[in-house]
C-alpha positions as CSV (number, residue, x, y, z in Angstrom):
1,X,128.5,97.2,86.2
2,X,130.0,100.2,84.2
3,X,127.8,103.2,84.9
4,X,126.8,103.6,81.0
5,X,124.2,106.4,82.5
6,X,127.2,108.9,83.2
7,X,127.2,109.7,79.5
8,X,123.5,110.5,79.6
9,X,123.6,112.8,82.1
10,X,122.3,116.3,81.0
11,X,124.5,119.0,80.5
12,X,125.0,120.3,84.4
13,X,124.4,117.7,86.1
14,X,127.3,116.6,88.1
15,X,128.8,112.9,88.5
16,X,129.5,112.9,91.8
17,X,128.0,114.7,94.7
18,X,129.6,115.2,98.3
19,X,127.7,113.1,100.7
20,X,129.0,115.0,103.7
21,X,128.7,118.3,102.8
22,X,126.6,119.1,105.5
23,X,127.5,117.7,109.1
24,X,123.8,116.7,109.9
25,X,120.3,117.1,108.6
26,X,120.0,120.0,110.8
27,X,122.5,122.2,109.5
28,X,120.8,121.7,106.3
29,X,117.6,123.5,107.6
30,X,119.1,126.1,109.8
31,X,121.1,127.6,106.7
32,X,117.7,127.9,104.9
33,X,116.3,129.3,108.4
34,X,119.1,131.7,107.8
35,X,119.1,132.4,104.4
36,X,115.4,132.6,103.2
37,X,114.6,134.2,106.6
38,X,111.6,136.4,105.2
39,X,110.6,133.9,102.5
40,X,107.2,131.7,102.9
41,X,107.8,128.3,103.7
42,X,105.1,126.3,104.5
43,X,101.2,127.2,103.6
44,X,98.1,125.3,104.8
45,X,94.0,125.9,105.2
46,X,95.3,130.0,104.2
47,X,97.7,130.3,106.8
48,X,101.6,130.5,105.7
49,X,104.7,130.5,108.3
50,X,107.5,132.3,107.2
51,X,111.3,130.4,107.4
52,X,111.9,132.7,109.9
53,X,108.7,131.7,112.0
54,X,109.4,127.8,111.1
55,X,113.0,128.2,113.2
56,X,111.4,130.3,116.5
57,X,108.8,127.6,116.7
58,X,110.4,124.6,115.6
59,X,113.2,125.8,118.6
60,X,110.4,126.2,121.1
61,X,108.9,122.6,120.6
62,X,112.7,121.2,120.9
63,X,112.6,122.9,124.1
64,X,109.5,121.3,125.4
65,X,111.2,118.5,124.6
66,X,114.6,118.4,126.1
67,X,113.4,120.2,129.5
68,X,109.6,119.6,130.1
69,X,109.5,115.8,128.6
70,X,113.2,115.5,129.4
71,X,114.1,113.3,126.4
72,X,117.5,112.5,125.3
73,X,119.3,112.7,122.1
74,X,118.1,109.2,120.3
75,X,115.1,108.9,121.9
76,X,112.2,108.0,119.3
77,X,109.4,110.6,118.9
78,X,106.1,109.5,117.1
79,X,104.2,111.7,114.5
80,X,101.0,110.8,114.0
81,X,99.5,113.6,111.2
82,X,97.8,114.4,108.2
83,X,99.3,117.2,106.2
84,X,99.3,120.6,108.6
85,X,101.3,123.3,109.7
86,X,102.2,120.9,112.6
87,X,103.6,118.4,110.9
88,X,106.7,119.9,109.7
89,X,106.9,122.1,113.3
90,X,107.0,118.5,115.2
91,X,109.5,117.0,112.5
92,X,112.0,119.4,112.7
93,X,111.4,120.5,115.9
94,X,111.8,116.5,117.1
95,X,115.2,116.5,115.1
96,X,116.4,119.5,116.7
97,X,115.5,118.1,119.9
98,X,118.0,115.3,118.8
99,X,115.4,112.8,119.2
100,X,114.3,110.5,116.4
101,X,111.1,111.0,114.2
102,X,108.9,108.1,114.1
103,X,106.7,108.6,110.9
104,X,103.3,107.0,111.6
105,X,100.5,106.9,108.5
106,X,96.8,108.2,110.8
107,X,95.1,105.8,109.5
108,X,96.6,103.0,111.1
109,X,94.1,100.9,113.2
110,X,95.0,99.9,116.6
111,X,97.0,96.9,115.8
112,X,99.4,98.6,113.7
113,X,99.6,101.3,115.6
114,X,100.3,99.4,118.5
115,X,103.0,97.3,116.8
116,X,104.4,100.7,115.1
117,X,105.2,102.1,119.2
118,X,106.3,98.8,120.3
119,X,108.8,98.0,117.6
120,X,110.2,101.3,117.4
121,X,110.9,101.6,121.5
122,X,109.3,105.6,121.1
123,X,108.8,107.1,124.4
124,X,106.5,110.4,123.2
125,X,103.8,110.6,120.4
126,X,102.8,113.7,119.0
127,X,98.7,113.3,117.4
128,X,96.3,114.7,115.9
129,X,92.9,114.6,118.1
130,X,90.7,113.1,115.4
131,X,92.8,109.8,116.1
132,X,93.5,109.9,119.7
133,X,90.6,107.3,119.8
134,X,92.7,104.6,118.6
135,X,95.9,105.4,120.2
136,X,93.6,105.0,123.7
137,X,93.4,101.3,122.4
138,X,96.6,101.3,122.0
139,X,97.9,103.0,124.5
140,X,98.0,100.2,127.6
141,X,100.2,97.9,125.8
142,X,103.2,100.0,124.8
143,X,105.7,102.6,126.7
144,X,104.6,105.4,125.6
145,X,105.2,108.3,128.6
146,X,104.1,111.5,126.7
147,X,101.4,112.3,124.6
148,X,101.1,115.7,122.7
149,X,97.8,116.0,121.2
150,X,97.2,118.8,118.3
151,X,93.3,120.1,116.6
152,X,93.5,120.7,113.1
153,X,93.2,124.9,113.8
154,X,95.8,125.2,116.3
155,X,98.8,126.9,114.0
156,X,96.0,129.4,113.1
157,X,95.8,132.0,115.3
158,X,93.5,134.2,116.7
159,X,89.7,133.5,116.3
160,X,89.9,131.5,112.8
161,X,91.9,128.9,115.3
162,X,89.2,128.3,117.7
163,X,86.7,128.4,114.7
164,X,88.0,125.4,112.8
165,X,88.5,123.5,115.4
166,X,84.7,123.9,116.7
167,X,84.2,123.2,113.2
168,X,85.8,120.3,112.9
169,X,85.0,118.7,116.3
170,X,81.6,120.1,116.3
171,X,79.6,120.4,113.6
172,X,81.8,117.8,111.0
173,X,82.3,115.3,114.1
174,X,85.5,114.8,113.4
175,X,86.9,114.2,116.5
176,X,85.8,111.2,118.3
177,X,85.3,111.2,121.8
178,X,88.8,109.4,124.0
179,X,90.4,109.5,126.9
180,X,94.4,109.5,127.3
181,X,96.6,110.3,130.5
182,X,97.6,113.6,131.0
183,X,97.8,114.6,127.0
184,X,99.7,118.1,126.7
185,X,98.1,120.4,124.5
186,X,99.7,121.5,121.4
187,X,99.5,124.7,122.1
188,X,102.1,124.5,125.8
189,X,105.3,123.7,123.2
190,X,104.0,127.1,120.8
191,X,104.7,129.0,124.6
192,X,107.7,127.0,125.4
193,X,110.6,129.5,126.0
194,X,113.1,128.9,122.9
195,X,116.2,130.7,125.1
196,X,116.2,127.1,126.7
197,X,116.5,125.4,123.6
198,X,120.1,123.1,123.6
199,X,121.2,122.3,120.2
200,X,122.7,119.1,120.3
201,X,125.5,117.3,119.0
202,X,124.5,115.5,116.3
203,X,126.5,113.7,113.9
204,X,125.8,112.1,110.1
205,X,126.0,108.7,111.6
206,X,123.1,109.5,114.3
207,X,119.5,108.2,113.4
208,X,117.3,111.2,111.9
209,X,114.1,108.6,111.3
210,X,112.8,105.3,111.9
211,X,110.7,105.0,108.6
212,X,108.6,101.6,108.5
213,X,107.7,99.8,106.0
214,X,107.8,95.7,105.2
215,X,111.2,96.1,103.4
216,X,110.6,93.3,100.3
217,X,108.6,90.9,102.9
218,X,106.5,90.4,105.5
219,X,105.6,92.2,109.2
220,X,106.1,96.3,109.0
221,X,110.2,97.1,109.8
222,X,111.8,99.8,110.8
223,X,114.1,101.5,108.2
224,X,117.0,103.4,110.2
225,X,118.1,106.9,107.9
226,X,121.0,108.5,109.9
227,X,121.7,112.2,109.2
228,X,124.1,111.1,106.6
229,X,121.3,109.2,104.3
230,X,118.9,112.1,104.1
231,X,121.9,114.7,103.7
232,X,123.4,112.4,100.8
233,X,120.3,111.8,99.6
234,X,119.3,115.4,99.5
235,X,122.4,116.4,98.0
236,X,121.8,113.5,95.0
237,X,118.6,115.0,94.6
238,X,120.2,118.7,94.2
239,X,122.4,116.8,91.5
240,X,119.6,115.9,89.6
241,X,117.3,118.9,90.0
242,X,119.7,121.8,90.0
243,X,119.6,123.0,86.3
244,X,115.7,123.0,87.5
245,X,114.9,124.6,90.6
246,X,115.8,128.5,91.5
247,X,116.7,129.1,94.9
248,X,114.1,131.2,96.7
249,X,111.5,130.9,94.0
250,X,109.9,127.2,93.9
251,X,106.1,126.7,95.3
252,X,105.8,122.9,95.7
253,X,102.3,121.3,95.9
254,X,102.7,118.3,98.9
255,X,99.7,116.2,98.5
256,X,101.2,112.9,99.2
257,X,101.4,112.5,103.2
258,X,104.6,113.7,104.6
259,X,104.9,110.5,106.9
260,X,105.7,108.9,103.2
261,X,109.4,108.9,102.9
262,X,108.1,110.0,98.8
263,X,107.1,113.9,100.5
264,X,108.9,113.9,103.5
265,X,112.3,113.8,101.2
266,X,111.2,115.1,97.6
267,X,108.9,117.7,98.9
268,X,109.3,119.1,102.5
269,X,113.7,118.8,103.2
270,X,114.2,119.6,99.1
271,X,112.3,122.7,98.8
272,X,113.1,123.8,102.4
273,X,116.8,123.3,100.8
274,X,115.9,125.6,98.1
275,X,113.8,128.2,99.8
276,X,110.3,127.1,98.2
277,X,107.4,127.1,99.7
278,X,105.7,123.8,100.8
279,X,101.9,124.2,99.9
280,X,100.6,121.2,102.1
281,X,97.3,119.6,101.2
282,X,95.9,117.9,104.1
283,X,93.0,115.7,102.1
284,X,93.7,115.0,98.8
285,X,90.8,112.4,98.2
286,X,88.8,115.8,98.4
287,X,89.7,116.6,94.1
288,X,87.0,119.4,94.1
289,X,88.5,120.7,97.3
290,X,92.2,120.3,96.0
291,X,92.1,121.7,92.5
292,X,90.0,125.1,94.1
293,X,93.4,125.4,96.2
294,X,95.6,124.9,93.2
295,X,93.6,127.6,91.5
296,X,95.0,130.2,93.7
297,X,98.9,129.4,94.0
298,X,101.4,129.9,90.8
299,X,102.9,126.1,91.8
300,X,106.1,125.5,90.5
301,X,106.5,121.9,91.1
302,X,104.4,118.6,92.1
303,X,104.8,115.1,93.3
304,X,102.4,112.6,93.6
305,X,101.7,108.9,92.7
306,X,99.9,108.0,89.4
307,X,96.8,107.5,91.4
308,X,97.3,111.1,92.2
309,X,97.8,112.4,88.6
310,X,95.4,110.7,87.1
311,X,92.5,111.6,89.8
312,X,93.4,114.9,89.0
313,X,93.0,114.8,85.4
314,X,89.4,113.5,85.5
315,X,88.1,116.6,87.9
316,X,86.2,119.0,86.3
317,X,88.3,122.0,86.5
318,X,91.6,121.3,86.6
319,X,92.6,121.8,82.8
320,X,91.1,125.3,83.4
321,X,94.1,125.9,85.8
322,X,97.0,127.9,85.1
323,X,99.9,126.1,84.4
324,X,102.5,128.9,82.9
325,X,104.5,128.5,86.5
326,X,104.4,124.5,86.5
327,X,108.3,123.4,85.6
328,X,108.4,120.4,87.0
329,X,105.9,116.9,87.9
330,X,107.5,114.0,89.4
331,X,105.9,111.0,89.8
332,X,106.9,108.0,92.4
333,X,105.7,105.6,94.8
334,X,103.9,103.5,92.3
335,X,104.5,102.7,88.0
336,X,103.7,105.7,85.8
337,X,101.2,104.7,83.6
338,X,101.5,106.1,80.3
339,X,98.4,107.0,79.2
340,X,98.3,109.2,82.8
341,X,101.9,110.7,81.8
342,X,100.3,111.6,78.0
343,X,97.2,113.4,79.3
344,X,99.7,115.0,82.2
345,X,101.8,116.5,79.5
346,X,99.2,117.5,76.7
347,X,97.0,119.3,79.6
348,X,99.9,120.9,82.0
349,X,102.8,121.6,79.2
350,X,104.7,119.7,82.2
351,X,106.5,116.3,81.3
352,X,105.5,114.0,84.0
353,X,108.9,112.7,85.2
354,X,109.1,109.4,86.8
355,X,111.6,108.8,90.0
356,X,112.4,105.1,91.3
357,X,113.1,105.1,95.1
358,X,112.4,103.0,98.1
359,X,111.7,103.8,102.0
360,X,115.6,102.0,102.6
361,X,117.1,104.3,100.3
362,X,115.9,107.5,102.1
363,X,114.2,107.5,99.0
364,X,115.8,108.6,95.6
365,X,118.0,105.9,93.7
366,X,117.0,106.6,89.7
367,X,114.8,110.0,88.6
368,X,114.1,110.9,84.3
369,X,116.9,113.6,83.2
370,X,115.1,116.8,83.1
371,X,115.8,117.1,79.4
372,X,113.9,114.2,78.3
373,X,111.4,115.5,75.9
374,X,108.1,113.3,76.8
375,X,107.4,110.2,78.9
376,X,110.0,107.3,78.2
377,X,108.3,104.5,80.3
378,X,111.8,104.0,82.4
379,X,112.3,104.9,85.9
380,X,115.2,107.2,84.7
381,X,119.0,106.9,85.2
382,X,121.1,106.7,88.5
383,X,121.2,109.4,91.5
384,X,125.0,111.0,91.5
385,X,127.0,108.6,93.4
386,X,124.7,105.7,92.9
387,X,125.5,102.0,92.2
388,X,123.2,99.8,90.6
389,X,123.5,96.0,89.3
390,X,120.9,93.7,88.1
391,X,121.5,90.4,89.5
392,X,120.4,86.5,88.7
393,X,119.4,84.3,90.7
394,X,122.6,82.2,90.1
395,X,125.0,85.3,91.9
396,X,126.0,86.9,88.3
397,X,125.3,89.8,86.7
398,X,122.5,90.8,84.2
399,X,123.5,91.7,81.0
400,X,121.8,94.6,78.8
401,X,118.4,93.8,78.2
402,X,118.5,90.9,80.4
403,X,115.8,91.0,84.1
404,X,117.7,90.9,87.3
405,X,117.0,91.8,90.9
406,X,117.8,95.4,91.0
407,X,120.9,96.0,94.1
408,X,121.4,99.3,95.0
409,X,125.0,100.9,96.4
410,X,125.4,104.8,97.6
411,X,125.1,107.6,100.7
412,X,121.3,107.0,100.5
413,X,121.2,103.5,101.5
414,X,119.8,102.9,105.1
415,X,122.4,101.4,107.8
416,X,119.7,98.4,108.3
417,X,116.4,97.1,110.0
418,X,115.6,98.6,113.5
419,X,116.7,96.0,115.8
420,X,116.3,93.2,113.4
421,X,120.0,92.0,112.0
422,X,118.6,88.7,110.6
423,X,116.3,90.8,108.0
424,X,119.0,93.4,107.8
425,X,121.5,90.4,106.5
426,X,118.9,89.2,104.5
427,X,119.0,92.2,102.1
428,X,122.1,94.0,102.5
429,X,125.9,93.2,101.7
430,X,128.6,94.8,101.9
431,X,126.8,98.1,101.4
432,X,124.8,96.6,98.6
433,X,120.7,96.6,99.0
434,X,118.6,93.9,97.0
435,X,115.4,95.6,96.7
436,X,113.5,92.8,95.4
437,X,112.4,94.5,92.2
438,X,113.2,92.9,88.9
439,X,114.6,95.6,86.3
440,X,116.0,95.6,82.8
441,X,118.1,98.6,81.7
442,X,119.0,99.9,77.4
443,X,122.3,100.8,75.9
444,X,121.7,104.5,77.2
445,X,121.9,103.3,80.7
446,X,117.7,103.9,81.3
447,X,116.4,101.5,84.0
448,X,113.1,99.9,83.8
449,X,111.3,97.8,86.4
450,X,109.9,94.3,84.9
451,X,108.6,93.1,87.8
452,X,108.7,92.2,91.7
453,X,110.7,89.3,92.9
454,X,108.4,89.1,96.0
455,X,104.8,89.3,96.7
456,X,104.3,92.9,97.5
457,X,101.3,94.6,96.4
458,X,101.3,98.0,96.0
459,X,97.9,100.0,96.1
460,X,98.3,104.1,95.3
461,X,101.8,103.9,95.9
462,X,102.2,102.2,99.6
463,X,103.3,98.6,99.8
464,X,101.0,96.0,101.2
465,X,102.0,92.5,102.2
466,X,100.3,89.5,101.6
467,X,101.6,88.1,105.0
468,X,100.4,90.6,106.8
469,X,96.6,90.2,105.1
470,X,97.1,86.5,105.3
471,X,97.4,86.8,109.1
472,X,95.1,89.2,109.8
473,X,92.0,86.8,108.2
474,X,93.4,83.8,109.9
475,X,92.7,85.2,113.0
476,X,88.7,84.8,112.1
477,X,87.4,81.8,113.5
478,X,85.7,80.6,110.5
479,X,88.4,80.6,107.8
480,X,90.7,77.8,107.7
481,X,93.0,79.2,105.0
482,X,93.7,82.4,103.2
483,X,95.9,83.6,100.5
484,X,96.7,87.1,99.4
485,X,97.4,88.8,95.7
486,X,96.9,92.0,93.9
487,X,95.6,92.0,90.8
488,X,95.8,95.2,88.1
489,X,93.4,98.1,88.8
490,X,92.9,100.7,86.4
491,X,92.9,103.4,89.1
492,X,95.3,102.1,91.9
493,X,97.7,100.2,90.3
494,X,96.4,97.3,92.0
495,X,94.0,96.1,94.1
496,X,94.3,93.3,97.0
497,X,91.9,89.8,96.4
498,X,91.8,87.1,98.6
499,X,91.4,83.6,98.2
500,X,89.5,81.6,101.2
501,X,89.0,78.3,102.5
502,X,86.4,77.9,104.6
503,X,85.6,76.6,108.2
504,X,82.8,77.4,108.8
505,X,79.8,77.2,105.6
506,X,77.9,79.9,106.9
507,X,80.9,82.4,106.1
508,X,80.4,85.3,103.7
509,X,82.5,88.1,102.0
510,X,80.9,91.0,104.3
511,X,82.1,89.2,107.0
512,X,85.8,89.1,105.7
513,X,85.6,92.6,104.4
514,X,84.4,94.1,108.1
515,X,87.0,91.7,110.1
516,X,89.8,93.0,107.6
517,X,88.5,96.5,107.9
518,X,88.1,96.8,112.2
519,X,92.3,95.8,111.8
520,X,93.9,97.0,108.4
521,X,94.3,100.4,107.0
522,X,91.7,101.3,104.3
523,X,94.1,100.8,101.2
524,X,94.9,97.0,102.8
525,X,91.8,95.9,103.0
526,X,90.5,93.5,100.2
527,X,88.6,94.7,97.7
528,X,87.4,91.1,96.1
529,X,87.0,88.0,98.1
530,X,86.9,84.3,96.5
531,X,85.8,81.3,97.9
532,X,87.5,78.1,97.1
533,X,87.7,74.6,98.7
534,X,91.2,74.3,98.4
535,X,94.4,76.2,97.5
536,X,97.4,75.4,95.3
537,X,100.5,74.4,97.6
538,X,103.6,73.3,97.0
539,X,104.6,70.1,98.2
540,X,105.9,71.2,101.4
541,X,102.4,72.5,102.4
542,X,103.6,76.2,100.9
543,X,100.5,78.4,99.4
544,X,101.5,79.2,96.3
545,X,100.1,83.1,95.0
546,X,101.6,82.9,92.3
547,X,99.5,80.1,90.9
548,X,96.6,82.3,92.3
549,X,97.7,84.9,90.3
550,X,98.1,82.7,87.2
């Protein structure tokens, strides 16, 4: 496909970028550590760390690592965390270890989690107390060795430290009560010596993250990103947002979870790259809570999912803000809806940009052009140095106008499925990855997604998978058959519904909602549950959703 987009491209932004202009993802940090030494970079709860104090402490956790847990280069390091100042600490400071960083959402109930540590081999887990509970479940049936636990308060200082977290275990009960083998306190890597600190050798083809997610089907994968994904994605991302953002001078507002490829890339590596400061939000679903703390920064820049923007826009308060800073709102994860990208625009004076990207493409692939006027309703044009080609089903080309499966070609694109070739083969060729999403694209080069060739529901912005539901309710002993769809939902995009057979007659819809509850994530869990005494198949004995969906 002839990359028509090229000629769209606003004035400054290059064609090509150099994938390996860094040698690894860490050299990409330690120059900011370097350069932006005195400058704020990370802000949470009204404590800030400095660039300066990010690289002394990041250094001491890697040296906890490498001499008192005595993990290798390539080992795999789980993070299981909401948005604090010890997220970032433990993700860099895991990376400079040369280990691997194992994203894990909190939220995750014991079966995930437990599948999460077992598919991914990890040998350490750093976690927040408040869900130490379910790792304990977990806990016997993987090979975990080390456990680092962390309170909310502990990158206070001083007496405000101790104070939240009696706060939060105390009086809000937070914190429920488990038991774990020898769990190492936070607190021991902050007093680890950072003169023993190694740095490794690391090298853009080693693995930076195992980042799961179901890929286009079924049970949760592990994307491999090496070192040379995230720097060549980074760099595409500089491409695109250069003519934007000022060195030095950016405040970012990270609401989204940076365990979601979305905030871990966009916000937390970017605006480290740039010298901003991350201003992390640790519970968004908290709007009054959230637009008070966006009423004392002068934010430059915010990502989020439509979910997100639009919550936002419906809190009392927030078009009182001041939004003379705000330059630029990017919007991922889940469809823009226009309506939420009008109201954006008219309130802030920000265009709400929309960026197309996936967990397998570390994640950028297509982004607006920052001189589009308003809202276009397309996911934007091509990353510098990306491929794309829509593709039939019969193995040609899409012409203009015409739906194909979106594949995707560049630096960003993952090196393949964490110990699973046979789903790595099934979506990747010869550098080319199918993403199972069915686009279009105009004569200007603008891409816009139709549809999804698979199943995959997506609720706020994460994927859910209708296997994975289906599965989950079969294990109740009194439904014979289940099926799995999403249907529109004004607020999340979509919402998951069910479809049951029963076995036994005195089955009801509270007891489907608490069995998928006690083993799904919240924003899996079905939200309407319909009876029926049969479901459409095909004539091989296949459930067909579609037809649900119909």
């Amino acid at each position: 496909m002839e990359k028509i987009w090229l000629k769209r491209y606003p004035e400054g932004m290059p064609e090509t970028i150099d994938p390996e202009h860094y040698n690894s993802l860490l050299e990409v940090f330690e120059k900011s550590f370097t350069d932006y030494k005195a400058l704020p970079a990370f802000t949470n709860m009204g404590k800030t760390l400095s660039y300066d104090e990010i690289d002394q402490t990041t250094k001491r956790v890697a040296a906890y690592i490498q001499h008192d847990l005595g993990l290798k280069k390539g080992d795999k390091v789980a993070v299981m965390m909401p948005n604090l100042l010890q997220t970032p600490v433990s993700i860099l400071g895991i990376l400079r270890a040369g280990c691997v960083v194992v994203n894990v959402n909190p939220l995750y109930t014991v079966r995930e989690l437990e599948h999460q540590l077992n598919d991914s081999q990890a040998s350490a887990i750093f976690i927040l107390a408040n869900f130490a509970d379910t790792l304990e479940k977990a806990l016997p049936h993987t090979k975990v060795k080390h456990i680092v636990v962390t309170q909310v308060g502990d990158m206070m200082g001083g007496l405000k430290k101790h104070l939240v977290n009696f706060v939060v275990k105390h009086i809000k009960k937070m914190v429920p009560s488990y038991s774990l083998p020898n769990p190492i306190k936070f607190e021991a890597l902050l007093a680890a010596n950072e003169s023993d600190y190694i740095k490794p050798a690391v090298c853009l083809s080693d693995i930076a993250f195992l980042q799961y997610t179901g890929g286009t089907t079924g049970v949760s994968k592990g994307a491999m990103l090496t070192h040379g994904n995230m720097v060549g994605n980074l760099e595409q991302v500089s491409g695109c947002l250069d003519q934007v953002l000022e060195r030095g001078k950016e405040v970012v507002v990270t609401a989204l979870p940076l365990y979601h490829i979305f905030a871990l890339t966009a916000n937390c590596l970017t605006f480290m790259k740039y010298g901003g400061l991350n201003l992390l939000i640790t519970n968004p679903r908290d709007m009054k809570g959230f637009v008070k703390e966006l009423g004392q920064h002068k934010f430059t820049a915010i990502t989020g999912v439509n979910t997100l923007f639009n919550g936002l826009l419906n809190t009392p308060g927030f078009a009182e803000l001041d939004f003379s800073s705000l330059k630029m709102s990017l919007g991922g994860g889940m469809a823009v809806q226009r309506p939420v990208a009008e109201k954006w625009q008219k309130i802030t004076s920000s265009k709400l940009m929309e960026g197309y990207g996936l967990t397998e493409c570390s994640p950028l692939v297509t982004v607006s052009p920052y001189d589009l006027d308003s809202y276009n309703g397309s996911i934007g044009l091509p990353a510098p140095n990306t491929e794309i080609k829509l593709m039939l089903d019969n193995g040609e080309e899409a012409g203009k106008g015409e739906p194909g499966e979106l594949w995707v070609k560049g630096p960003q694109v993952m090196v393949g499925y964490y110990n699973r070739p046979d789903a790595t083969a099934e979506c990747l060729q010869d550098g080319w990855f199918a993403t199972g999403d069915i686009a279009t694209y105009d004569g200007e080069g603008f891409f816009y997604i139709v549809d999804r060739k698979k199943d995959m529901i997506i609720v706020s912005g994460f994927n859910v998978y209708p296997n994975e539901i289906e599965e989950v309710i079969a294990m109740h002993e009194g439904v014979l058959e289940a099926a799995a769809i999403g249907i529109p939902h004004d607020v999340s995009g979509e919402q998951v519904k069910v479809f049951i057979v029963k076995k036994d007659p005195s089955l009801t819809e509270k007891d489907i909602i608490k069995h998928c509850r006690d083993n799904l994530t919240n924003y899996k869990v079905p939200k309407l549950v319909e009876f029926r005494d049969e479901l459409p198949k095909t004539n091989v004995g296949k459930i067909l959703r579609r037809a649900l969906k119909d």
